[in-house]
Structures are given as structure tokens and as C-alpha cells.
TORKOL-4160 file (C-alpha; in steps of 0.2 Angstrom, whole numbers, padded with zeros to 4 digits, m for minus):
315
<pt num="1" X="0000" Y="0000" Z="0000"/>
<pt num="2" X="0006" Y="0017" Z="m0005"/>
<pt num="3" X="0002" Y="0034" Z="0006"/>
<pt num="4" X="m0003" Y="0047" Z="m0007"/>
<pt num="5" X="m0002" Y="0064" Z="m0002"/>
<pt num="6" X="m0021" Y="0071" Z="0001"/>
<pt num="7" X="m0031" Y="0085" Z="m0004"/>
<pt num="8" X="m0034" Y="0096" Z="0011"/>
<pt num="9" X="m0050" Y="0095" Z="0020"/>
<pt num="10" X="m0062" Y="0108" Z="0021"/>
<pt num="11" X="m0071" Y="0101" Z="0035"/>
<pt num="12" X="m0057" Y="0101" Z="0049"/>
<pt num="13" X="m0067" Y="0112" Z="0059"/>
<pt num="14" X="m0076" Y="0098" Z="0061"/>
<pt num="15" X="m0063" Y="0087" Z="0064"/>
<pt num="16" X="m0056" Y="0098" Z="0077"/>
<pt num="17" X="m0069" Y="0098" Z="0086"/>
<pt num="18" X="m0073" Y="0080" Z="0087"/>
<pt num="19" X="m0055" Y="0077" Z="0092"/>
<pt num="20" X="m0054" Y="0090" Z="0105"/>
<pt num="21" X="m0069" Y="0081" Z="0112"/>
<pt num="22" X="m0064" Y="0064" Z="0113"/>
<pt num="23" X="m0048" Y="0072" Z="0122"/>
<pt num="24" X="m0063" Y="0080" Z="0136"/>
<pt num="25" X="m0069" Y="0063" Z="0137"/>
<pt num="26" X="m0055" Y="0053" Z="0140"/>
<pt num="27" X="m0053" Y="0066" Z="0151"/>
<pt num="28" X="m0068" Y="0062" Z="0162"/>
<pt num="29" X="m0080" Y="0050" Z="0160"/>
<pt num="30" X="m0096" Y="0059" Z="0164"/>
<pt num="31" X="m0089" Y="0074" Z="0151"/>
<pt num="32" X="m0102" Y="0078" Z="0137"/>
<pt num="33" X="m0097" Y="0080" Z="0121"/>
<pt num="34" X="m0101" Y="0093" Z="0110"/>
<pt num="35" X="m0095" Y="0103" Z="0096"/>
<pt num="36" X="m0084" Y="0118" Z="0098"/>
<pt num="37" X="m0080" Y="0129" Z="0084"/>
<pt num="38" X="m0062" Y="0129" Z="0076"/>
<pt num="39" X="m0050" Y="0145" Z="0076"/>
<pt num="40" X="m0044" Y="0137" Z="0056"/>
<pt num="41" X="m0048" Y="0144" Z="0039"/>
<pt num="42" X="m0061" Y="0134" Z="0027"/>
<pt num="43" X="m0045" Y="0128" Z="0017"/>
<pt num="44" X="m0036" Y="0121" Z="0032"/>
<pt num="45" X="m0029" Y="0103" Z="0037"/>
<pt num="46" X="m0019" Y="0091" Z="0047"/>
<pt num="47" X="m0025" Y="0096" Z="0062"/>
<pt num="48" X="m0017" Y="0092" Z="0078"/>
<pt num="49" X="m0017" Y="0091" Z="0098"/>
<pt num="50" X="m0006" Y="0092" Z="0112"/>
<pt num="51" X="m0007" Y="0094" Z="0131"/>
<pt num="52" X="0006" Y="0104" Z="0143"/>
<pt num="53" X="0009" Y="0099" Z="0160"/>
<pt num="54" X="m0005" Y="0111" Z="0167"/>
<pt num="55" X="m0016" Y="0103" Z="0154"/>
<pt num="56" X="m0018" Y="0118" Z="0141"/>
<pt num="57" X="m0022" Y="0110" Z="0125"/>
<pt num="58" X="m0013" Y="0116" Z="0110"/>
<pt num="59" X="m0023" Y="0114" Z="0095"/>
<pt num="60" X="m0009" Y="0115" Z="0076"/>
<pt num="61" X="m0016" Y="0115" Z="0058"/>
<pt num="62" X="m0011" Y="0121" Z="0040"/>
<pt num="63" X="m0020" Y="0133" Z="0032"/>
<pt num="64" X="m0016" Y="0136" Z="0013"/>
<pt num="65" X="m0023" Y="0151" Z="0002"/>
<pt num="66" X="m0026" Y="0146" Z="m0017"/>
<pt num="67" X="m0008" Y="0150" Z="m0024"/>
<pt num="68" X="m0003" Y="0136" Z="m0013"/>
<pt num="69" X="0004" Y="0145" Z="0002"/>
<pt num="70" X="0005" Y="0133" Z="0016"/>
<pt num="71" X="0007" Y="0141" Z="0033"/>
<pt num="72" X="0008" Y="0132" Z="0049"/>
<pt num="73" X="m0002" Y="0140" Z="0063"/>
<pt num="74" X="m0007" Y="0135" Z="0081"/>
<pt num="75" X="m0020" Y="0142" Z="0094"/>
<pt num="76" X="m0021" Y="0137" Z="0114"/>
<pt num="77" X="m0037" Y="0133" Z="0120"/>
<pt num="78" X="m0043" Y="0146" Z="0137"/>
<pt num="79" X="m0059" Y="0149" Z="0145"/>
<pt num="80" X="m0068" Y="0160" Z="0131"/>
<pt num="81" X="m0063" Y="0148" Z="0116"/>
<pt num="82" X="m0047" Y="0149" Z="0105"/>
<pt num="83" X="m0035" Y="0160" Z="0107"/>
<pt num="84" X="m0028" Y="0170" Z="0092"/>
<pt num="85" X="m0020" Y="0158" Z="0079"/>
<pt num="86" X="m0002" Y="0163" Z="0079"/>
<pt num="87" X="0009" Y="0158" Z="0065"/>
<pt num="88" X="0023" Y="0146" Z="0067"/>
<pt num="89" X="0031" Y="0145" Z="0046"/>
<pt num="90" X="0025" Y="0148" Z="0030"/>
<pt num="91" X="0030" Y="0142" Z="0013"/>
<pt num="92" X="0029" Y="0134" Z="m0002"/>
<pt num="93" X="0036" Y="0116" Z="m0010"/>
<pt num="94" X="0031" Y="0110" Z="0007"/>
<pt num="95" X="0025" Y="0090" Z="0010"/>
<pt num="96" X="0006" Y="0090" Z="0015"/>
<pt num="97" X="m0002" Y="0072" Z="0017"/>
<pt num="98" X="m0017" Y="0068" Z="0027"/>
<pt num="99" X="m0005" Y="0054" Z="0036"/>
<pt num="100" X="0010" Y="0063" Z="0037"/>
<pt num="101" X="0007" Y="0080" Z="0046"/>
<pt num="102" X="0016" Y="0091" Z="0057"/>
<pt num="103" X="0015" Y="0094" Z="0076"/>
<pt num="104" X="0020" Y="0103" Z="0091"/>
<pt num="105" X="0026" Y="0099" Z="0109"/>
<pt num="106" X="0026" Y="0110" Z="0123"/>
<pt num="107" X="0043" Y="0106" Z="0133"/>
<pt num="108" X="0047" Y="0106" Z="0152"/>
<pt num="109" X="0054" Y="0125" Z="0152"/>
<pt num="110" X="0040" Y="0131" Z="0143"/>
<pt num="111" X="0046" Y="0135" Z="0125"/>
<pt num="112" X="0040" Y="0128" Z="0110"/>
<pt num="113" X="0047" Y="0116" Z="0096"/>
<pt num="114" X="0036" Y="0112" Z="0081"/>
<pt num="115" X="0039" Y="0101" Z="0066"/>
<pt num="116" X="0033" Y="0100" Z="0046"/>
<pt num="117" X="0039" Y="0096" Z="0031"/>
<pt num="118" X="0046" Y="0103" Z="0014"/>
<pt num="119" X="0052" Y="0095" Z="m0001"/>
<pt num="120" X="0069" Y="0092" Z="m0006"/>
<pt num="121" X="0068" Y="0085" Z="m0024"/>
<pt num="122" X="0057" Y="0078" Z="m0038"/>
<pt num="123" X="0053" Y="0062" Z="m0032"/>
<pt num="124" X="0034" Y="0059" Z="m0025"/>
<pt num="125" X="0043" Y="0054" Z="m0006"/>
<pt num="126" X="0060" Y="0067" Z="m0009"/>
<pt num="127" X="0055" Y="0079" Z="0007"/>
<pt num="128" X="0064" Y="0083" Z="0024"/>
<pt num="129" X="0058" Y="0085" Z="0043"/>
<pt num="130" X="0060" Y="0106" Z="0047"/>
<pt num="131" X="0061" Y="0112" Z="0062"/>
<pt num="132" X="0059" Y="0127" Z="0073"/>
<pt num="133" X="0058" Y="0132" Z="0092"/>
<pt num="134" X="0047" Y="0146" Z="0099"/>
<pt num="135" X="0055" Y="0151" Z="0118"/>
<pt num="136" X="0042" Y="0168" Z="0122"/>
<pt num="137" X="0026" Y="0157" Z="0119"/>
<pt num="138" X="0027" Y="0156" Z="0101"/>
<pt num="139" X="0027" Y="0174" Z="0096"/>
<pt num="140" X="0045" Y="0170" Z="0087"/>
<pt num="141" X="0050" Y="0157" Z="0081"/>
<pt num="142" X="0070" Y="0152" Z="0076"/>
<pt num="143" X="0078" Y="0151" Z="0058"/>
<pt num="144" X="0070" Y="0131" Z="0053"/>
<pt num="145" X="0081" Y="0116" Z="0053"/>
<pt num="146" X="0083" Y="0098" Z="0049"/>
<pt num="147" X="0087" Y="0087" Z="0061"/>
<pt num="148" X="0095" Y="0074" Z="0049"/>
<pt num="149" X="0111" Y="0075" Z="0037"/>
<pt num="150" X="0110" Y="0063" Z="0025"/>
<pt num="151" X="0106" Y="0074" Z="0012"/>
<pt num="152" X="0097" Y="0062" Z="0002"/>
<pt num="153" X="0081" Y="0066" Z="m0010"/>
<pt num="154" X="0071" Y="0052" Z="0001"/>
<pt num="155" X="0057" Y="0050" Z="0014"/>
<pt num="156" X="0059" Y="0059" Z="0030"/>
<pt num="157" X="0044" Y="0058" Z="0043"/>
<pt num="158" X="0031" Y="0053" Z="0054"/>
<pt num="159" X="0039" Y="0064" Z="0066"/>
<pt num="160" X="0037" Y="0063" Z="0088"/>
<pt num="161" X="0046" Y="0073" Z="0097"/>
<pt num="162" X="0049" Y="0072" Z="0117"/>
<pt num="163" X="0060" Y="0082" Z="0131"/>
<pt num="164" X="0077" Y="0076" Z="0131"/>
<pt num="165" X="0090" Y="0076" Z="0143"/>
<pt num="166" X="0100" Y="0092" Z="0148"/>
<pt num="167" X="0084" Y="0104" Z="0141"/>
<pt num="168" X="0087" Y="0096" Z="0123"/>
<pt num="169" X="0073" Y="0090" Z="0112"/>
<pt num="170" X="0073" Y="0074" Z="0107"/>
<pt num="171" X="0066" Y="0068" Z="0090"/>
<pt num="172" X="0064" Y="0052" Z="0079"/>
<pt num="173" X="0057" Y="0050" Z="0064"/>
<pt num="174" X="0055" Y="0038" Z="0047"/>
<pt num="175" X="0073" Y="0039" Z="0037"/>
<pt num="176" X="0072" Y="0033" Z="0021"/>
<pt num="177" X="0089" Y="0037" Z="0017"/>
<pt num="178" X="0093" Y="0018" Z="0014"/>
<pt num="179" X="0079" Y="0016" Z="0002"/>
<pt num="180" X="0076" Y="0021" Z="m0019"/>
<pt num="181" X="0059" Y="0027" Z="m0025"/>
<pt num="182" X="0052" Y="0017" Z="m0039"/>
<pt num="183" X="0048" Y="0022" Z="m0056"/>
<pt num="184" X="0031" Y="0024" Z="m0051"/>
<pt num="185" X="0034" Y="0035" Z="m0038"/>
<pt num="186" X="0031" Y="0020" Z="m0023"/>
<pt num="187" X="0044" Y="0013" Z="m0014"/>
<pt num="188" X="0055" Y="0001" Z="m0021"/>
<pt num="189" X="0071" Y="m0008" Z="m0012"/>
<pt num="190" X="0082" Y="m0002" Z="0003"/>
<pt num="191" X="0077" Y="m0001" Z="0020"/>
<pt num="192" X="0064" Y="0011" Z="0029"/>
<pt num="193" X="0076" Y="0014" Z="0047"/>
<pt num="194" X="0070" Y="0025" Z="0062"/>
<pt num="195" X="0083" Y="0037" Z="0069"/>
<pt num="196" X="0084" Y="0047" Z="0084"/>
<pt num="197" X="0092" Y="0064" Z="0085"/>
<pt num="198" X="0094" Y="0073" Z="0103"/>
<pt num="199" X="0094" Y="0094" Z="0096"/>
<pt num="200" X="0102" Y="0108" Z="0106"/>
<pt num="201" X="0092" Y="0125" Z="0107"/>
<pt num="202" X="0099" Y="0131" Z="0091"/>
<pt num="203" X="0096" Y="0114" Z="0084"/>
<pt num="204" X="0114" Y="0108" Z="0084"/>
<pt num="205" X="0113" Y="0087" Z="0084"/>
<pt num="206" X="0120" Y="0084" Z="0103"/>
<pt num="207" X="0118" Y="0065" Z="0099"/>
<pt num="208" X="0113" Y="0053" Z="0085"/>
<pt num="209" X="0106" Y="0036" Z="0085"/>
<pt num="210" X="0097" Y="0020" Z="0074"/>
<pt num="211" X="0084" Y="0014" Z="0082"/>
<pt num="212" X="0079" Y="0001" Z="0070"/>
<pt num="213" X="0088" Y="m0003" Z="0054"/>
<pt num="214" X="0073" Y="m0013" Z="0046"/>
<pt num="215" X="0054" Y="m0003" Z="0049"/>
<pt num="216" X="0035" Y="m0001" Z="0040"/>
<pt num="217" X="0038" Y="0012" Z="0027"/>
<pt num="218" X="0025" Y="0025" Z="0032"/>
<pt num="219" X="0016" Y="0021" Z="0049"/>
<pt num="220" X="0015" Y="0033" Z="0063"/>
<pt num="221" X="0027" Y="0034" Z="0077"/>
<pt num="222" X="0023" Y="0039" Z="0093"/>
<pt num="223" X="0033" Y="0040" Z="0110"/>
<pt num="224" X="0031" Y="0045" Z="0127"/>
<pt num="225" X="0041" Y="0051" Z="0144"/>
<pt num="226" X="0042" Y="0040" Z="0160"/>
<pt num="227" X="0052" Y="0040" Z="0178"/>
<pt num="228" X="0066" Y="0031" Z="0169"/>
<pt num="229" X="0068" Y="0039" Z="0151"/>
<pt num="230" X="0060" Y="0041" Z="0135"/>
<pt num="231" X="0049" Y="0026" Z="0126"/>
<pt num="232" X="0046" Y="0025" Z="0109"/>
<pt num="233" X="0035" Y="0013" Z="0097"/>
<pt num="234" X="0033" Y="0011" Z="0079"/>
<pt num="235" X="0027" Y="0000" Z="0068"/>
<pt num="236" X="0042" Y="m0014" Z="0064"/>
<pt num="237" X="0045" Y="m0025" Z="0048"/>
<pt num="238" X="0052" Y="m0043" Z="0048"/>
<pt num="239" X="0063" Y="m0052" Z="0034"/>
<pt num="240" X="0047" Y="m0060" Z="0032"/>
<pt num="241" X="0034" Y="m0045" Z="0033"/>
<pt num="242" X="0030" Y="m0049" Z="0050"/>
<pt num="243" X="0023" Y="m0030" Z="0054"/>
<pt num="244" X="0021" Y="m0028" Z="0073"/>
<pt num="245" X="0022" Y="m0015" Z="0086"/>
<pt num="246" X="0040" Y="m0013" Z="0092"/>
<pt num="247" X="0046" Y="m0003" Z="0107"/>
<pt num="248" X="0063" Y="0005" Z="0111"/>
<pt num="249" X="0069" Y="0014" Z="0126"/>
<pt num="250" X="0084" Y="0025" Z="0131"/>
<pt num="251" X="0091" Y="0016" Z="0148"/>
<pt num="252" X="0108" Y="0024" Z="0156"/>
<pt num="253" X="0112" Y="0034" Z="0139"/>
<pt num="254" X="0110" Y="0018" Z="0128"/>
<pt num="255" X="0095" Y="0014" Z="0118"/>
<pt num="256" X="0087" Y="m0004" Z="0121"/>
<pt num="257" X="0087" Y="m0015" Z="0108"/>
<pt num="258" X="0067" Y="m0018" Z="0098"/>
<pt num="259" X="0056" Y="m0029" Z="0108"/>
<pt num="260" X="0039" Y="m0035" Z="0100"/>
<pt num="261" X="0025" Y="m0024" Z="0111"/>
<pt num="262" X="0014" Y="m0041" Z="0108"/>
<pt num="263" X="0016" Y="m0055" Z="0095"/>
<pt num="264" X="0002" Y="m0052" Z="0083"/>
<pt num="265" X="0011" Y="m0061" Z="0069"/>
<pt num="266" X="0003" Y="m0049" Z="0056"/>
<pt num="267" X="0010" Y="m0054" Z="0039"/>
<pt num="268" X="0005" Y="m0041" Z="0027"/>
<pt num="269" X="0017" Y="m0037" Z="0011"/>
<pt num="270" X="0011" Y="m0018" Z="0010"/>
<pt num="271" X="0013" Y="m0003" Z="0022"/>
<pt num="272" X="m0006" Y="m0002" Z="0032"/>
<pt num="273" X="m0003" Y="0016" Z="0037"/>
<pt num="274" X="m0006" Y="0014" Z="0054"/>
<pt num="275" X="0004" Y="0017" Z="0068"/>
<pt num="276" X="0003" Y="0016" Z="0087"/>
<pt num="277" X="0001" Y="0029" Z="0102"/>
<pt num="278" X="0007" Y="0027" Z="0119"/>
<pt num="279" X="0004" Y="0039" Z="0133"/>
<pt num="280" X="0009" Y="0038" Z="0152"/>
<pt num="281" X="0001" Y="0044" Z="0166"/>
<pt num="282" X="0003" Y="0062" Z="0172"/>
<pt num="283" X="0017" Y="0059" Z="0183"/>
<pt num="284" X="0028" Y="0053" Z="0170"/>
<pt num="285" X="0034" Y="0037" Z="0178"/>
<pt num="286" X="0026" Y="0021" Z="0174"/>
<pt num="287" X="0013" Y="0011" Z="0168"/>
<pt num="288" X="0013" Y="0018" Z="0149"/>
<pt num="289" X="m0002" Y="0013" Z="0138"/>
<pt num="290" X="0001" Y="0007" Z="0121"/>
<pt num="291" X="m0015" Y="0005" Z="0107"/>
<pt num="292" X="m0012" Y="0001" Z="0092"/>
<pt num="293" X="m0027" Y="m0006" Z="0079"/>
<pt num="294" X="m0031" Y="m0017" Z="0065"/>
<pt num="295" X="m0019" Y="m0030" Z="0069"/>
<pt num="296" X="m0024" Y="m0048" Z="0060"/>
<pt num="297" X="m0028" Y="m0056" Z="0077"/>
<pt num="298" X="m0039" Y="m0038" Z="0084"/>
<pt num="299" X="m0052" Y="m0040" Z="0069"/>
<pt num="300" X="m0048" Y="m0022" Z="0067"/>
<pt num="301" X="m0053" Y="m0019" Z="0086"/>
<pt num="302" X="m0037" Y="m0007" Z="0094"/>
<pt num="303" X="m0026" Y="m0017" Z="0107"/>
<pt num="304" X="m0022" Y="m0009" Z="0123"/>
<pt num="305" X="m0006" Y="m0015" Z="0132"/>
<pt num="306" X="m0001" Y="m0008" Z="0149"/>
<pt num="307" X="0016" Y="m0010" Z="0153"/>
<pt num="308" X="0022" Y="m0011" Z="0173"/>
<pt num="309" X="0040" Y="m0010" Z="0178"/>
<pt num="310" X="0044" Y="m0015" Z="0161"/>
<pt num="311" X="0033" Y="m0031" Z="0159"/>
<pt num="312" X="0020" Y="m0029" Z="0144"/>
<pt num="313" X="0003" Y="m0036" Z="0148"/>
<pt num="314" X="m0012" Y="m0037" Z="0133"/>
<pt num="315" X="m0029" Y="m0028" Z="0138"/>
């Protein structure tokens, strides 16, 4: 299966809003769900949430004008509605796929880091992850970077970002430095990898790291920040397409080698676009929650596993 970038959506009011409830009701299970109005233009897209430690939610989008301007914009929610959209980039020749979209984190010391992406040649997947970080509540924001430097025409995505240690943010993402695009534009052979990158204030690489050398091409990565470092997950790839949920962490300065979450055993020659989430409680130590859906053995049902002083245990 191929992820084709998608028109944008001019519903993502909408979307917004039925996202920003689901977060009220996880939030409390007597919470009633309603719509609240979007602070997004009509053309807008790729809308996304994120959380503080006080619990502010951050709502990011894309807004794009009809000469194909793209411009990256966030707004916080407060007790009268949205707060003023304020504009993190804009551009052109950027990457805009419904699967593939930017975000923003909110790090412990307040400032900002958010992520998209722009294409660096031709090819259908030739774009880069760009960078920048906001450190007076997003009224500025720093000269973009790219947090890899390969400088290969290939995919780099599917972007989570998390605090990392000494005030760095750390990031990982897709690199499909190792891989060649087909004729057609798909994928065709090499090796999809995820790769980690701890980035200094002025986005300086302070460390570097494989994660995994072998990965589902375009699925969605996720991680997450506990007592004892950060956790990541990602969808993994076998010799013999085997495509289970894989975890990683960072233990005493050294990343853990990939453990299967659970052994689904889902053999699937294609990429399903569908990666995992994992969350931990507000205290950031453990358990962490992972879901992932539509494995062979879920009949499409998400899986829930709860993970306790390391051990992994299907819900």
C-alpha cells in the first residue's frame, strides 16, 4: 500500500472539534461531548493536539490560500474559546499528506518546538523533517532546521518529538535514506530505518542514533516520557513482513534494543498506514499505555497494552 499525499479537508473544523472532544472525554468519563468551533480557515488541514503539564491544549493546523501558500499556525485553548491563531512557518514546495502531518510539543521549560515538512527534490517521497523552536510562547519562532544530514532526496517523517535530557529536544522519525523510489513513484528496495536525534536550542545534533535498521515504510510513530527515560513505538517490519508494534527505550544513555509490544504475527506485504500511540500517566513514571489497531488477530478492534515495571501485559 502506497500513502498518497491528500487534498486538504475543508471540513477540519469539524474534525477539530470531534477530536478536542474525545480528548474532554477521555478526560472524564461523565464529560459531554459537543462541538466547539475551530479557530482554522475553510482551506485548512492536518489538524493536531497536544497537552502541557498544566493541561492547556494546543490545537496546530495548515492553512493554505489558493496560490498554494502553506502556513503552519497553532492556537491554545482558554476559558472564552481559542486563542488567536499565531503563525509558526509559511511556505511553499512544502510535503502535505493527510498521514503525514506536522506537530507541536510544549517542553518542560516552557518554549516551544514544532515540526513539518518541505520537499527536497522531484521524487513523490524526496521531502525533509524542518524544524523550529518558539522560547516567548510562540510569538517567534528560530531560523528552521533539519534534524537529519544525510542529504538524500528520500522520505523523512512521521515525526514525535519528546524532552530530552539536559533541556534538549529529542526527536525520531521515518529515514528513508537507505531506500530508492520506484519508477512509479512508490517505494521500491532499501530499507525504511528510524533514527533518533537529541537537538540543542539552536538545533545543533547533541547525539545521534538507529533505532531500528529494518521498519513499516509509512506508519506513525509515537513516544512518550516515563520515571526512567523516554519510550518509543513504531510499527516494525520482519525479513518475512511480519509488521508488529515494536518498542525501544533510552536506559543509562544507551538505547534498548526492539522488543515486539505483543506478538500479533501480522504478515502483510504492504505498508497499512497505521501506527501506534502510547501515553503515560501524568506523573511521567510508569505504567505507559500502548494502542495500536487493526492487527490480523484484533479483527480491526485497537489493542491496549499496559506496561508495569517494564513487563507488557495485553488488555
Amino acid at each position: 500500500m502506497k500513502h498518497q499525499p491528500l487534498k486538504f479537508s475543508l471540513t477540519l473544523q469539524r474534525v477539530a472539534c470531534l477530536a478536542f472532544a474525545l480528548f474532554v472525554v477521555c478526560m472524564s468519563a461523565a464529560a459531554q461531548v459537543r462541538e466547539v468551533a475551530s479557530p482554522a480557515l475553510e482551506r485548512s488541514g492536518q489538524a493536531n493536539l497536544t497537552v502541557d503539564r498544566r493541561g492547556r491544549v494546543y490545537l496546530s493546523w495548515i492553512d493554505r490560500t489558493p496560490d498554494n501558500l502553506f502556513t503552519l499556525r497553532f492556537s491554545t485553548r482558554e476559558r472564552g474559546g481559542w486563542s488567536k491563531p499565531q503563525t509558526i512557518a509559511e511556505g511553499r514546495g512544502w510535503f502535505v499528506n493527510w498521514a503525514d502531518f506536522p506537530s507541536l510539543i510544549v517542553l518542560p521549560d516552557n518554549s516551544l518546538a514544532a515540526h513539518w515538512l518541505v520537499k527536497s527534490g522531484p521524487g513523490t517521497y524526496a521531502y525533509d523533517v524542518t524544524m523550529s523552536r518558539s522560547f516567548d510562547g510562540g510569538r517567534t519562532w528560530s531560523k528552521p532546521f533539519v534534524p537529519h544530514r544525510d542529504g538524500t532526496q528520500t522520505e523523512h517523517g512521521f515525526v514525535s518529538m519528546f524532552p530530552a535530557r539536559n533541556g534538549a529536544l529529542g526527536a525520531i522519525w521515518l529515514d528513508g535514506r537507505e531506500m530508492k523510489e520506484a519508477a512509479e513513484g512508490g517505494h521500491d528496495h532499501g530499507d525504511m530505518t528510524v533514527r533518533y536525534a537529541a537537538l540543542a536550542r539552536d538545533g545543533r545534533a547533541t547525539e545521534e542514533a538507529v533505532l531500528d535498521r529494518r521498519v513499516c515504510e509509512c506508519c506513525q510513530t509515537s513516544a512518550a516520557l516515563t520515571q526512567d527515560g523516554p519510550v518509543v513505538v513504531y510499527r516494525d517490519r520482519s525479513d518475512k513482513e511480519v509488521r508488529d508494534i515494536s518498542l525501544v527505550r533510552l536506559k543509562r544513555g544507551r538505547w534498548t534494543e526492539p522488543r515486539a509490544v505483543h506478538p500479533d504475527g501480522w504478515e502483510i506485504d504492504a505498508c497499512p498506514v497505521n501506527g501506534p500511540s502510547i501515553s503515560t500517566d501524568g506523573r511521567m513514571t510508569e505504567p505507559v499505555t500502548v494502542a495500536a489497531s487493526g492487527t490480523a488477530r484484533s479483527n480491526g478492534v485497537p489493542r491496549m497494552v499496559r506496561a508495569a515495571g517494564g513487563a507488557l501485559q495485553l488488555r
